[in-house]
PDB file of N, CA, C and O in Angstrom:
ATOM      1  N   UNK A   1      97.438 101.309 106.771  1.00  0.00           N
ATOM      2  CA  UNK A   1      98.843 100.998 106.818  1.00  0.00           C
ATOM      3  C   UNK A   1      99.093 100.145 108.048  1.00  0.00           C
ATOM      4  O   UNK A   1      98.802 100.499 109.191  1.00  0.00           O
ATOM      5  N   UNK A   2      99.539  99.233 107.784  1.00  0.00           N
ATOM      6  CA  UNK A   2      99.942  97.788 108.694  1.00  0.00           C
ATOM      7  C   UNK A   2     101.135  97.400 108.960  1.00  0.00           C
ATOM      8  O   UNK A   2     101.637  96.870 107.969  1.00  0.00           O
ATOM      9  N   UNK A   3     102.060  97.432 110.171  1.00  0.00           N
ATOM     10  CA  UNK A   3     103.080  96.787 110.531  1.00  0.00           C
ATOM     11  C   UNK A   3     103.510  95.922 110.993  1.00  0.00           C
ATOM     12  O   UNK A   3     103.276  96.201 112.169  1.00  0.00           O
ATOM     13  N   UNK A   4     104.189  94.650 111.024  1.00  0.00           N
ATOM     14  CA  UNK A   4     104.332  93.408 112.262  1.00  0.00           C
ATOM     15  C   UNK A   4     104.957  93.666 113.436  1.00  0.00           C
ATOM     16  O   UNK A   4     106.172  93.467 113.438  1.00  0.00           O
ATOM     17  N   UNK A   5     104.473  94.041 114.397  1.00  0.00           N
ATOM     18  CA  UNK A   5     105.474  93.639 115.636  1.00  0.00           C
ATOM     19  C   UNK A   5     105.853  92.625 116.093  1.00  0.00           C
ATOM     20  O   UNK A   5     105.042  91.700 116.150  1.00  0.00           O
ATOM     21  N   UNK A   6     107.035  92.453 116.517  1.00  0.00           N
ATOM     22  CA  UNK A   6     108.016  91.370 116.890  1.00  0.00           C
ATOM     23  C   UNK A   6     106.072  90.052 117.410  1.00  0.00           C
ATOM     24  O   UNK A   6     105.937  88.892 117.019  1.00  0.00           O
ATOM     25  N   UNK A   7     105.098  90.771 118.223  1.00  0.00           N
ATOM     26  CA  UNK A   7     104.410  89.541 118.128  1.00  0.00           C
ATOM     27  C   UNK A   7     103.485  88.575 116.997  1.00  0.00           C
ATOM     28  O   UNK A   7     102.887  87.503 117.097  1.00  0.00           O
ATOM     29  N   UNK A   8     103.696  89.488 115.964  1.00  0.00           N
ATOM     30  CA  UNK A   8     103.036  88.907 114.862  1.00  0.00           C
ATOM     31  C   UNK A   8     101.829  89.536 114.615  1.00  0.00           C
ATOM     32  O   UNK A   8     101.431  89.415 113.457  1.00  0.00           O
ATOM     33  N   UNK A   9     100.857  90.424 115.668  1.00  0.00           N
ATOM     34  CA  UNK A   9      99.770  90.795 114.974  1.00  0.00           C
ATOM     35  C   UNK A   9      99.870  91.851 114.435  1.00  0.00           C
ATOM     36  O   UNK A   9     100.444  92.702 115.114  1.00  0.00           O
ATOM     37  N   UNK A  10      99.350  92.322 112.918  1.00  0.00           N
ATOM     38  CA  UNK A  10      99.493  93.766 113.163  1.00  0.00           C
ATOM     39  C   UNK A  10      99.156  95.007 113.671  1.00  0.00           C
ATOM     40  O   UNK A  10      97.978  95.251 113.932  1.00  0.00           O
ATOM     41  N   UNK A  11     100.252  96.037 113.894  1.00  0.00           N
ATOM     42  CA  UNK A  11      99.570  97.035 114.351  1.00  0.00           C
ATOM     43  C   UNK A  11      98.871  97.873 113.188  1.00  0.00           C
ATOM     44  O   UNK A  11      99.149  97.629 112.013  1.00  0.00           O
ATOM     45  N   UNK A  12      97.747  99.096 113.621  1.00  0.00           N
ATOM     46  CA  UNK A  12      97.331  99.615 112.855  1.00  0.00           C
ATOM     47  C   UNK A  12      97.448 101.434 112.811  1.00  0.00           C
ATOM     48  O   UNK A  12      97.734 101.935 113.898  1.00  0.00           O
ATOM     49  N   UNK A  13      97.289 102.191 111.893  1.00  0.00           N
ATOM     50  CA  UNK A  13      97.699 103.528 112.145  1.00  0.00           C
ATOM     51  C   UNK A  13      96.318 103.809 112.195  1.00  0.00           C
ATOM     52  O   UNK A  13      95.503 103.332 111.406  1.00  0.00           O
ATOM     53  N   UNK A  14      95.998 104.737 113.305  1.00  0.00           N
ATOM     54  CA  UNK A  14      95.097 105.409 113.876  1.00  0.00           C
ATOM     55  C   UNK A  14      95.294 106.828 114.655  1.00  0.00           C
ATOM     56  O   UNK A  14      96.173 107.294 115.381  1.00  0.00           O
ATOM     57  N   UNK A  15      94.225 107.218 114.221  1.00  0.00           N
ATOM     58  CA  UNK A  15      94.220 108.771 115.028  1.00  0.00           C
ATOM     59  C   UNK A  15      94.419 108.758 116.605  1.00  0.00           C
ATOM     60  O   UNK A  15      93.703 108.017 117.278  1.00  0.00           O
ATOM     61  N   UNK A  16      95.355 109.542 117.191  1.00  0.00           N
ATOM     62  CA  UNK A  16      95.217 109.255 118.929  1.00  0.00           C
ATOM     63  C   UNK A  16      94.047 110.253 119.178  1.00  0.00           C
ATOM     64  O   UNK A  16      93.712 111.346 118.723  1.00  0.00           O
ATOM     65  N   UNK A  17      93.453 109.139 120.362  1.00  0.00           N
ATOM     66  CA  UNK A  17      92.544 109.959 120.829  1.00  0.00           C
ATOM     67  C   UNK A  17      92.895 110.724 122.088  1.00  0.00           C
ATOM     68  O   UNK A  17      92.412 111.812 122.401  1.00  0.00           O
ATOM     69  N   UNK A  18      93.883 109.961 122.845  1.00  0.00           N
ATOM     70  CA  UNK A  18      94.604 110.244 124.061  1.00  0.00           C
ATOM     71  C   UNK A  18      95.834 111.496 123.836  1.00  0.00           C
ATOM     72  O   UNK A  18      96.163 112.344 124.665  1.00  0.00           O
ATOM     73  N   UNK A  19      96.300 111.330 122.640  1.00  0.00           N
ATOM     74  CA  UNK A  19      97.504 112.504 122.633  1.00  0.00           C
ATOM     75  C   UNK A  19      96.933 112.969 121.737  1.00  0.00           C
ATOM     76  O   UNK A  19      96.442 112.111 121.003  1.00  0.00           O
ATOM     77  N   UNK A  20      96.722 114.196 121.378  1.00  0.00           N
ATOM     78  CA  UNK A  20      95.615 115.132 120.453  1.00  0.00           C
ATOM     79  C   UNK A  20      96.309 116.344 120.973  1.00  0.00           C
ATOM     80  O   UNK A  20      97.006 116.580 121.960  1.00  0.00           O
ATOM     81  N   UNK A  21      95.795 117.142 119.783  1.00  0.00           N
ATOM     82  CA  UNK A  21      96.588 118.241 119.940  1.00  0.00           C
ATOM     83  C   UNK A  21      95.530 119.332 118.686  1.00  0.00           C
ATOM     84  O   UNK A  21      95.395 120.550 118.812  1.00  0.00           O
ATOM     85  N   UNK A  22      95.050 118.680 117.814  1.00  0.00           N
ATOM     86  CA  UNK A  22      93.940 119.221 117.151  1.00  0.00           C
ATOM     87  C   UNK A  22      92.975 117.766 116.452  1.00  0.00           C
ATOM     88  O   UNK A  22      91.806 117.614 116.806  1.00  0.00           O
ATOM     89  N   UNK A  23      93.507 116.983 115.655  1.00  0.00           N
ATOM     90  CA  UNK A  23      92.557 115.379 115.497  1.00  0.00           C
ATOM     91  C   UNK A  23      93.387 114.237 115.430  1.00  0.00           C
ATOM     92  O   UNK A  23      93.210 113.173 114.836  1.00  0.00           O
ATOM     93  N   UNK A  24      94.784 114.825 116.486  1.00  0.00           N
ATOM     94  CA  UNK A  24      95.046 113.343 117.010  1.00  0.00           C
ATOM     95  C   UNK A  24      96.325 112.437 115.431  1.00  0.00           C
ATOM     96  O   UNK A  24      96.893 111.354 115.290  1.00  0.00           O
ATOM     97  N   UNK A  25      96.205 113.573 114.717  1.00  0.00           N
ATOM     98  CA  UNK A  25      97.248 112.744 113.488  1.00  0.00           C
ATOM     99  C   UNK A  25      98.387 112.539 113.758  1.00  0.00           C
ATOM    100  O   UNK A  25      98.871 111.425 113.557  1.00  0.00           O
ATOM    101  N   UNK A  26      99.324 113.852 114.436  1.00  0.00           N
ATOM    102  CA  UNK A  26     100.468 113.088 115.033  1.00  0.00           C
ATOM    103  C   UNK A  26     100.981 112.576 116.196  1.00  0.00           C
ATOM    104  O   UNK A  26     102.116 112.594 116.673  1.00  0.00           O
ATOM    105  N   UNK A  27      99.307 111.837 116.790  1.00  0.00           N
ATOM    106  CA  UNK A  27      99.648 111.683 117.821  1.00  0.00           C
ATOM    107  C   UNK A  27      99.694 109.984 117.196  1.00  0.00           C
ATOM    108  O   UNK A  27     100.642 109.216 117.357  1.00  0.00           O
ATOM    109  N   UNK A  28      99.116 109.844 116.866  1.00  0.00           N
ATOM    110  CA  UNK A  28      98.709 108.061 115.899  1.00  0.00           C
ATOM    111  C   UNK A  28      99.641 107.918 114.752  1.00  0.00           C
ATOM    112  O   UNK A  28      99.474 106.946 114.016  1.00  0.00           O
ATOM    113  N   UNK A  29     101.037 109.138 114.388  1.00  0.00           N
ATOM    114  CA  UNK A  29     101.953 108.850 113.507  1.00  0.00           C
ATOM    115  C   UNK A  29     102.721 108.604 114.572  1.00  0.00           C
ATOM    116  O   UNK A  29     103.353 107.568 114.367  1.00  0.00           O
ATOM    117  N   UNK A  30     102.985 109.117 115.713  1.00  0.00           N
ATOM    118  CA  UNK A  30     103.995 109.101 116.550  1.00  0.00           C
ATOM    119  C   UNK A  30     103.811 107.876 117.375  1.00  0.00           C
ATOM    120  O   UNK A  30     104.857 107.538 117.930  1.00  0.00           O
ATOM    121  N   UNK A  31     102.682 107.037 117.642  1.00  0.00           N
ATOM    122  CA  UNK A  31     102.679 105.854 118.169  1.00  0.00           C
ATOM    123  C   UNK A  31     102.710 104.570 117.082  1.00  0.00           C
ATOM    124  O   UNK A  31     102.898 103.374 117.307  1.00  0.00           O
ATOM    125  N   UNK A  32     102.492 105.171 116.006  1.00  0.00           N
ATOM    126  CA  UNK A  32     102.733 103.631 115.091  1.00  0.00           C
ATOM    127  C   UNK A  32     104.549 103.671 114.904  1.00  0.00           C
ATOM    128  O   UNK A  32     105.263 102.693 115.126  1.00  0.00           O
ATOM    129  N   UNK A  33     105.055 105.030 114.451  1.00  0.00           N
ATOM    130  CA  UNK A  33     106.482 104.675 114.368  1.00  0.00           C
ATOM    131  C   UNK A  33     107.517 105.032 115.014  1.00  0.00           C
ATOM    132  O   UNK A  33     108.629 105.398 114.632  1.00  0.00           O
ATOM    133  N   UNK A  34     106.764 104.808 116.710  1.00  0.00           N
ATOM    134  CA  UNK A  34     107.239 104.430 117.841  1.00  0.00           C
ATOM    135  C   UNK A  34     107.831 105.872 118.387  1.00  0.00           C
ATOM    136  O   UNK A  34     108.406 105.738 119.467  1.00  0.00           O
ATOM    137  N   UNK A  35     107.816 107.127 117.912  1.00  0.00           N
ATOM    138  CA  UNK A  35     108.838 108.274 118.099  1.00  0.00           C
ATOM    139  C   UNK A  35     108.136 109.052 118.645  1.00  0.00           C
ATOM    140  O   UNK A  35     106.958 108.718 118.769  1.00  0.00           O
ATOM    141  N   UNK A  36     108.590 110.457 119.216  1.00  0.00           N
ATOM    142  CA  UNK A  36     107.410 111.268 120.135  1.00  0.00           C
ATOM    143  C   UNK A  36     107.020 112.212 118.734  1.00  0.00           C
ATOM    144  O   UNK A  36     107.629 112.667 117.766  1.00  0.00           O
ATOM    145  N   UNK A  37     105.460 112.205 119.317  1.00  0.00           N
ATOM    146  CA  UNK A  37     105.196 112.972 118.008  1.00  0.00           C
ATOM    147  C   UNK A  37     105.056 114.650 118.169  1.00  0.00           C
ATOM    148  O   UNK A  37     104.081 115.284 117.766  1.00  0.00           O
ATOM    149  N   UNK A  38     106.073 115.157 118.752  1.00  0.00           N
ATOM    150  CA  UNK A  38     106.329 116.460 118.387  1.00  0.00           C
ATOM    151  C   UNK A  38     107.332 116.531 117.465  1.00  0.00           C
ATOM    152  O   UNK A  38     107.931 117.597 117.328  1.00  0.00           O
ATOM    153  N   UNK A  39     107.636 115.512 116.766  1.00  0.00           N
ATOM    154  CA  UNK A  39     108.479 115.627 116.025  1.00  0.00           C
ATOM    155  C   UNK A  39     108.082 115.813 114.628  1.00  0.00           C
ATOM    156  O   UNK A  39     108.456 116.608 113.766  1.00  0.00           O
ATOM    157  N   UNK A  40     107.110 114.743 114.641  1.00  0.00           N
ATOM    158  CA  UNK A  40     105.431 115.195 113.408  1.00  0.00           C
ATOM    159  C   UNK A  40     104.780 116.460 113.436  1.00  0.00           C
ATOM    160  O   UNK A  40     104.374 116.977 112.394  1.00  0.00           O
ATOM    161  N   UNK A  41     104.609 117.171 114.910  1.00  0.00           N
ATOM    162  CA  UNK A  41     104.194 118.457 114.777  1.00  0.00           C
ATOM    163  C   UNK A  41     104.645 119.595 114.353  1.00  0.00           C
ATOM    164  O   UNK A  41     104.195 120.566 113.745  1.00  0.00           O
ATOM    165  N   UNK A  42     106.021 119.137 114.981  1.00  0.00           N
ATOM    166  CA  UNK A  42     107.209 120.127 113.977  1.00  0.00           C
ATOM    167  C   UNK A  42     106.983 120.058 112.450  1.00  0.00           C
ATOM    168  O   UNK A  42     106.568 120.973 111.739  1.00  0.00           O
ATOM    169  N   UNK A  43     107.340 118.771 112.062  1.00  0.00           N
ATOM    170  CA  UNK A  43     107.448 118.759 110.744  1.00  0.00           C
ATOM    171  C   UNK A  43     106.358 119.127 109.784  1.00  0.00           C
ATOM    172  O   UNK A  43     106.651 119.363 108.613  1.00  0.00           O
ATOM    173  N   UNK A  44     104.993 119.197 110.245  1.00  0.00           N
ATOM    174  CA  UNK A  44     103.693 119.637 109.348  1.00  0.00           C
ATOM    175  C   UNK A  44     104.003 121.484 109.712  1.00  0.00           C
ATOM    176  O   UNK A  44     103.723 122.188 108.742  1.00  0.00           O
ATOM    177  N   UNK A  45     104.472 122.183 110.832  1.00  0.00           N
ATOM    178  CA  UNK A  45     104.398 123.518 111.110  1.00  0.00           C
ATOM    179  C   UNK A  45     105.494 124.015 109.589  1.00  0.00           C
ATOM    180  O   UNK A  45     105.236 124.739 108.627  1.00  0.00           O
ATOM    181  N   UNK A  46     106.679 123.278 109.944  1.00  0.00           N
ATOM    182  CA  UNK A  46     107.224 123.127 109.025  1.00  0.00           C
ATOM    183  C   UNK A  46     107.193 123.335 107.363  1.00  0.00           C
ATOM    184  O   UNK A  46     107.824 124.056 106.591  1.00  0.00           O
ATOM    185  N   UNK A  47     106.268 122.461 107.229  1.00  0.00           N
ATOM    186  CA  UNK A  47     105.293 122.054 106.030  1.00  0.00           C
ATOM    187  C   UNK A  47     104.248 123.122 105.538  1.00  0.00           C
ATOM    188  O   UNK A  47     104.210 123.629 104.417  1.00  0.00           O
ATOM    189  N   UNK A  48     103.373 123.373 106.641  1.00  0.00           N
ATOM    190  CA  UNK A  48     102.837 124.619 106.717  1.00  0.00           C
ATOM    191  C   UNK A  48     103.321 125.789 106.212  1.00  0.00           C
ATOM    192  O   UNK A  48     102.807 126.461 105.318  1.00  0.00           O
ATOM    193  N   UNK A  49     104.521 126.053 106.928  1.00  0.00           N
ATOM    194  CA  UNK A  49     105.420 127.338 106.257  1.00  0.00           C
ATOM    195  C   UNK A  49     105.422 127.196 104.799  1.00  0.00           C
ATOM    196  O   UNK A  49     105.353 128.317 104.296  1.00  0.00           O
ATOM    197  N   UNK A  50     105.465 126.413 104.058  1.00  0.00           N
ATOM    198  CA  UNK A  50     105.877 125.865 102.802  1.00  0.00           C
ATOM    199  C   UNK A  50     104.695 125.794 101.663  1.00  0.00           C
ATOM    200  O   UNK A  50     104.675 125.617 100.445  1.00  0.00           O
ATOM    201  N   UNK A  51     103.512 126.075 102.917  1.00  0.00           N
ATOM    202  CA  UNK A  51     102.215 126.015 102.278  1.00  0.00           C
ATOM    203  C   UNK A  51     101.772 124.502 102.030  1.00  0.00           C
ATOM    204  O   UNK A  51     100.600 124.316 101.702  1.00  0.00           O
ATOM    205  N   UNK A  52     102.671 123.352 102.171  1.00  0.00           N
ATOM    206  CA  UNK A  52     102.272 121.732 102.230  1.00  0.00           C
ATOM    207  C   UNK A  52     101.297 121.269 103.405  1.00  0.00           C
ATOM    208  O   UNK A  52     100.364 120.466 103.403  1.00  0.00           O
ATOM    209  N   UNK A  53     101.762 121.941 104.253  1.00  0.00           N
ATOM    210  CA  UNK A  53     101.446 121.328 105.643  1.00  0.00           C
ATOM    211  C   UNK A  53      99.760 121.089 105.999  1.00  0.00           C
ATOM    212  O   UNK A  53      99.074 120.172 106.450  1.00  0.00           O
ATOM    213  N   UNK A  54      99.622 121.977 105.689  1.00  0.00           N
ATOM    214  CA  UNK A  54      97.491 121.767 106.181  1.00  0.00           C
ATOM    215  C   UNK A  54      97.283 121.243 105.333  1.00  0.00           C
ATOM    216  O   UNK A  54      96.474 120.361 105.624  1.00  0.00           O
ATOM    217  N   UNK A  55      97.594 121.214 104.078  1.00  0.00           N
ATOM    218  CA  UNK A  55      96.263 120.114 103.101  1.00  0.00           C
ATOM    219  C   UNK A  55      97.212 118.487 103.164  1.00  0.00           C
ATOM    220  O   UNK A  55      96.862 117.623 102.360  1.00  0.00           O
ATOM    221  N   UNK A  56      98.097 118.249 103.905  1.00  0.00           N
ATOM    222  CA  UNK A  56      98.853 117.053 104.063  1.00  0.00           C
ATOM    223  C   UNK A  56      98.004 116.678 105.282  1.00  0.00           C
ATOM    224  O   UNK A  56      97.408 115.610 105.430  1.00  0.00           O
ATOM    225  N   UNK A  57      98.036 117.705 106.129  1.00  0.00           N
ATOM    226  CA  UNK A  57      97.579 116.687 107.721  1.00  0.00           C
ATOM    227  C   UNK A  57      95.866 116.811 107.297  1.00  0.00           C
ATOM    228  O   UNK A  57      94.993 116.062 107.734  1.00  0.00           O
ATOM    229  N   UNK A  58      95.712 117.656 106.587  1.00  0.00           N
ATOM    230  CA  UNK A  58      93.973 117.670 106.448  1.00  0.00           C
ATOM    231  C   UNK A  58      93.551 116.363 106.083  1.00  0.00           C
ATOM    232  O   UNK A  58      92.792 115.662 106.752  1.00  0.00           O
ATOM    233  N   UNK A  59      94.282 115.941 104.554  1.00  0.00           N
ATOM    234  CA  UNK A  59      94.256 114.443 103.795  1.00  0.00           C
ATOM    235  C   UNK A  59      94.450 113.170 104.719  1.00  0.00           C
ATOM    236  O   UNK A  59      93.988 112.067 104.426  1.00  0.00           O
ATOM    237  N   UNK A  60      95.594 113.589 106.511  1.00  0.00           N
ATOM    238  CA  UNK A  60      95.750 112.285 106.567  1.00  0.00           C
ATOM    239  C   UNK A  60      94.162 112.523 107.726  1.00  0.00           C
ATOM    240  O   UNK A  60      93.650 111.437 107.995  1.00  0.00           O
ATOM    241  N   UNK A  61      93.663 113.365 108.159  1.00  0.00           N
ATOM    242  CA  UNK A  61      93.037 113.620 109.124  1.00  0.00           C
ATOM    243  C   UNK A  61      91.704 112.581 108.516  1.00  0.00           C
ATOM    244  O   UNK A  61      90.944 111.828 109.125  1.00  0.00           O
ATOM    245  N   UNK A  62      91.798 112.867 107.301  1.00  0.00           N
ATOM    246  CA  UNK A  62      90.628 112.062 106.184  1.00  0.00           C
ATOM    247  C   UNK A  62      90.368 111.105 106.250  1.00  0.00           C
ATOM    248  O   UNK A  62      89.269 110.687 106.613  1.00  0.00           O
ATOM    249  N   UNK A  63      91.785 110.139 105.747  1.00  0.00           N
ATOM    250  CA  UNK A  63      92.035 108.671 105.606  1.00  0.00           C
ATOM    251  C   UNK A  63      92.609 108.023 106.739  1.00  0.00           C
ATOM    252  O   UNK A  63      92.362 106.831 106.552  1.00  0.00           O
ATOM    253  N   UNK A  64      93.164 108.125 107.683  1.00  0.00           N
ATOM    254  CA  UNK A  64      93.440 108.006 108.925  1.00  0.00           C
ATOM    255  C   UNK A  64      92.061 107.693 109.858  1.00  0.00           C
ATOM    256  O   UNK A  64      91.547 108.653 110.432  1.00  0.00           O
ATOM    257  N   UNK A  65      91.357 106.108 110.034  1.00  0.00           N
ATOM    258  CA  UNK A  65      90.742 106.791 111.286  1.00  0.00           C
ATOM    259  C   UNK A  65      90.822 106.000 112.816  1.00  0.00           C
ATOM    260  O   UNK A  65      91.289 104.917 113.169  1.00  0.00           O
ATOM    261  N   UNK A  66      90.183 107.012 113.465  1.00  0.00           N
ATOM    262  CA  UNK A  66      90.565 107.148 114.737  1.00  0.00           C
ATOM    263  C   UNK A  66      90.707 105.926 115.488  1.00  0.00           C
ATOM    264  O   UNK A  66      90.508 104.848 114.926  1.00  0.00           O
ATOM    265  N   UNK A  67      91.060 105.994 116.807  1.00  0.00           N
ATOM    266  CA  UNK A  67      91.329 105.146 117.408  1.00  0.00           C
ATOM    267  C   UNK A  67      90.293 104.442 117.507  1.00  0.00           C
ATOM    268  O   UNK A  67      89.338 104.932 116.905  1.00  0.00           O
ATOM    269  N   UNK A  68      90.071 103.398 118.072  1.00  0.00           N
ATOM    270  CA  UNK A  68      88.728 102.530 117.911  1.00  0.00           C
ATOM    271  C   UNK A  68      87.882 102.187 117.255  1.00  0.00           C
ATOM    272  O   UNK A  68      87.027 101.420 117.697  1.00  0.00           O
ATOM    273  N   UNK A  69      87.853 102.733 115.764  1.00  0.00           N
ATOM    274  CA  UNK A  69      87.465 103.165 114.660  1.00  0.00           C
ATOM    275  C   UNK A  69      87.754 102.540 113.789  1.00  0.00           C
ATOM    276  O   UNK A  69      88.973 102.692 113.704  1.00  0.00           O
ATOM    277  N   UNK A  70      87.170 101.341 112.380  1.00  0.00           N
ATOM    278  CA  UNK A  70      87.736 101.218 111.616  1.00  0.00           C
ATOM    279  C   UNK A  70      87.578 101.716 110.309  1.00  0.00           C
ATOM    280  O   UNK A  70      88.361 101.507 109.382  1.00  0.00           O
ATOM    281  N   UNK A  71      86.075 102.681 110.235  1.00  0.00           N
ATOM    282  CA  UNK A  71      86.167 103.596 108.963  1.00  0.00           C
ATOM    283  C   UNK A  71      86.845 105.055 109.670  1.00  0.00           C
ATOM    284  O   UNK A  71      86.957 105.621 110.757  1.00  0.00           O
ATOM    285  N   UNK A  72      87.222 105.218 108.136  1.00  0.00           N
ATOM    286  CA  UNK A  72      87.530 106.957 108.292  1.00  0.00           C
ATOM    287  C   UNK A  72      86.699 107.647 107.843  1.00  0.00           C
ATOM    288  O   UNK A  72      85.722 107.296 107.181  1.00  0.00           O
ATOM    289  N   UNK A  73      87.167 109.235 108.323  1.00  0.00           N
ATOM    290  CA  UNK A  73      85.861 110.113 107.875  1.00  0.00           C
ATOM    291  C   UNK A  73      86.088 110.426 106.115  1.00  0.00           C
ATOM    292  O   UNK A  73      85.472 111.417 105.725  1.00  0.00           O
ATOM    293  N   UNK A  74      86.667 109.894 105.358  1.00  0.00           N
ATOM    294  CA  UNK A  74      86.839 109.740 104.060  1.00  0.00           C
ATOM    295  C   UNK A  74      85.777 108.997 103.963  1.00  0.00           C
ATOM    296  O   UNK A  74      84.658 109.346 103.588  1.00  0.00           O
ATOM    297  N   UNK A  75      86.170 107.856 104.341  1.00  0.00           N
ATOM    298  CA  UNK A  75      85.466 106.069 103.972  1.00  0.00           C
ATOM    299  C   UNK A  75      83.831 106.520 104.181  1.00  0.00           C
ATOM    300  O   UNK A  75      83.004 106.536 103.269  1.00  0.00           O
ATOM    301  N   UNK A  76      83.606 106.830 105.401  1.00  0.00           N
ATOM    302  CA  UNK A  76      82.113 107.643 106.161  1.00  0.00           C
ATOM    303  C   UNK A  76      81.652 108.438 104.756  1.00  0.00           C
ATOM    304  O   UNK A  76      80.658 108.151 104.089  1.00  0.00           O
ATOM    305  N   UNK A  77      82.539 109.421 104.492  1.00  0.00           N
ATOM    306  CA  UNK A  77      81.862 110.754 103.672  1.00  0.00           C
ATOM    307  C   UNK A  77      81.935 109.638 102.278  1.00  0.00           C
ATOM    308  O   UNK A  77      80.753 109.394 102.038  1.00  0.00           O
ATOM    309  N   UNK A  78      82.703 108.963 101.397  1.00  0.00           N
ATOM    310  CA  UNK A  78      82.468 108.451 100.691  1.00  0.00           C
ATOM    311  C   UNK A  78      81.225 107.461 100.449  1.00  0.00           C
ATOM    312  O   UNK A  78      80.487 107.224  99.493  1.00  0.00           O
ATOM    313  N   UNK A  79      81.337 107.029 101.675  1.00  0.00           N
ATOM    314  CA  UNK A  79      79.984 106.033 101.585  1.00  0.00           C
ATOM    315  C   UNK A  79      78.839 107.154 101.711  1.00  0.00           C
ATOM    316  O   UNK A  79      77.889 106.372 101.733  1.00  0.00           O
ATOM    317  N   UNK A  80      78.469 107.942 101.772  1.00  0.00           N
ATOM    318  CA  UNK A  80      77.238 108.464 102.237  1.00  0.00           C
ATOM    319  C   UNK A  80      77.240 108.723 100.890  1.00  0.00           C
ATOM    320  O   UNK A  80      76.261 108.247 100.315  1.00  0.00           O
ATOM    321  N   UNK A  81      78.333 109.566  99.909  1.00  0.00           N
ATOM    322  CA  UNK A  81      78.381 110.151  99.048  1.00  0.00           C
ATOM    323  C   UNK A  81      77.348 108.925  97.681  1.00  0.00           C
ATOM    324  O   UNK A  81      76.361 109.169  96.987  1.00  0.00           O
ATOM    325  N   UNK A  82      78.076 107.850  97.806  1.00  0.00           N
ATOM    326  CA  UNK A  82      77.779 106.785  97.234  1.00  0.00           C
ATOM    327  C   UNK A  82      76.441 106.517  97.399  1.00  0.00           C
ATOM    328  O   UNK A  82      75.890 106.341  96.312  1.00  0.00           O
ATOM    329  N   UNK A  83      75.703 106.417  98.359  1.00  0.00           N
ATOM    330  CA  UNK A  83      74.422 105.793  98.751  1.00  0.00           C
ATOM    331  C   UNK A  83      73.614 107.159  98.413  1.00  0.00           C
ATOM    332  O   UNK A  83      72.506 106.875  97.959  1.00  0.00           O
ATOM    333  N   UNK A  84      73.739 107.944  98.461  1.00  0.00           N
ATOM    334  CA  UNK A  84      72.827 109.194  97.708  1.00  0.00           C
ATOM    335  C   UNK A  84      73.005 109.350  96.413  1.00  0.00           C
ATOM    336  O   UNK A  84      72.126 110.015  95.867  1.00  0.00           O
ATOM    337  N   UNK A  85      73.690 109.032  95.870  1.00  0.00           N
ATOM    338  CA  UNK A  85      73.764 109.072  94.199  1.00  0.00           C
ATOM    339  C   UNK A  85      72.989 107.721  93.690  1.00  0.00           C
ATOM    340  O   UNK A  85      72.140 107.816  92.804  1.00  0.00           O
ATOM    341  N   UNK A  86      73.348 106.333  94.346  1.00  0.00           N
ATOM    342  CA  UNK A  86      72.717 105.524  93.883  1.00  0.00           C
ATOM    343  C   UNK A  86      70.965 105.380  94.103  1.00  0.00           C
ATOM    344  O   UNK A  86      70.210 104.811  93.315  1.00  0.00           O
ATOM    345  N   UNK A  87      70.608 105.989  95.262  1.00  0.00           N
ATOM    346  CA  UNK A  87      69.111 105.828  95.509  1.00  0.00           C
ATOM    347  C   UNK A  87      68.039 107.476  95.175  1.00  0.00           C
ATOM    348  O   UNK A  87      66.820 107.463  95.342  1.00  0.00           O
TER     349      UNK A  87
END
């Protein structure tokens, strides 16, 4: 997921590695859409209560990756998945 900032390049959503709190998901929701992300933490505890919440942040923990990073551990586990079935 890709946004323009006013300079034209885009930014990208990534896991924080710097604000973490368990793998960094709302710390890399809270810096792409600019807001503090206890507000994301709330809202998955939230979610949680509801029984949504862990398999939502689990999924983005997946496809989300980290800072510096341009596969995720989806993309990672998919590809491995792939290259052992084919050989």
């Amino acid at each position: 997921m890709e946004a323009l900032p006013s300079g034209g390049s885009p930014r990208k959503l990534t896991r924080s590695q710097s604000n973490q709190w368990i793998a960094g998901v709302c710390g890399g929701l809270g810096a792409f859409f600019k807001v503090d992300p206890v507000l994301f933490r709330i809202l998955f505890v939230v979610l949680a209560v509801t029984g949504a919440g862990l398999p939502i942040y689990i999924f983005a923990w997946l496809i989300i990756p980290a800072e510096g990073r341009s596969e995720s551990i989806g993309d990672t586990l998919m590809r491995k998945f792939r290259e052992g079935r084919t050989t």
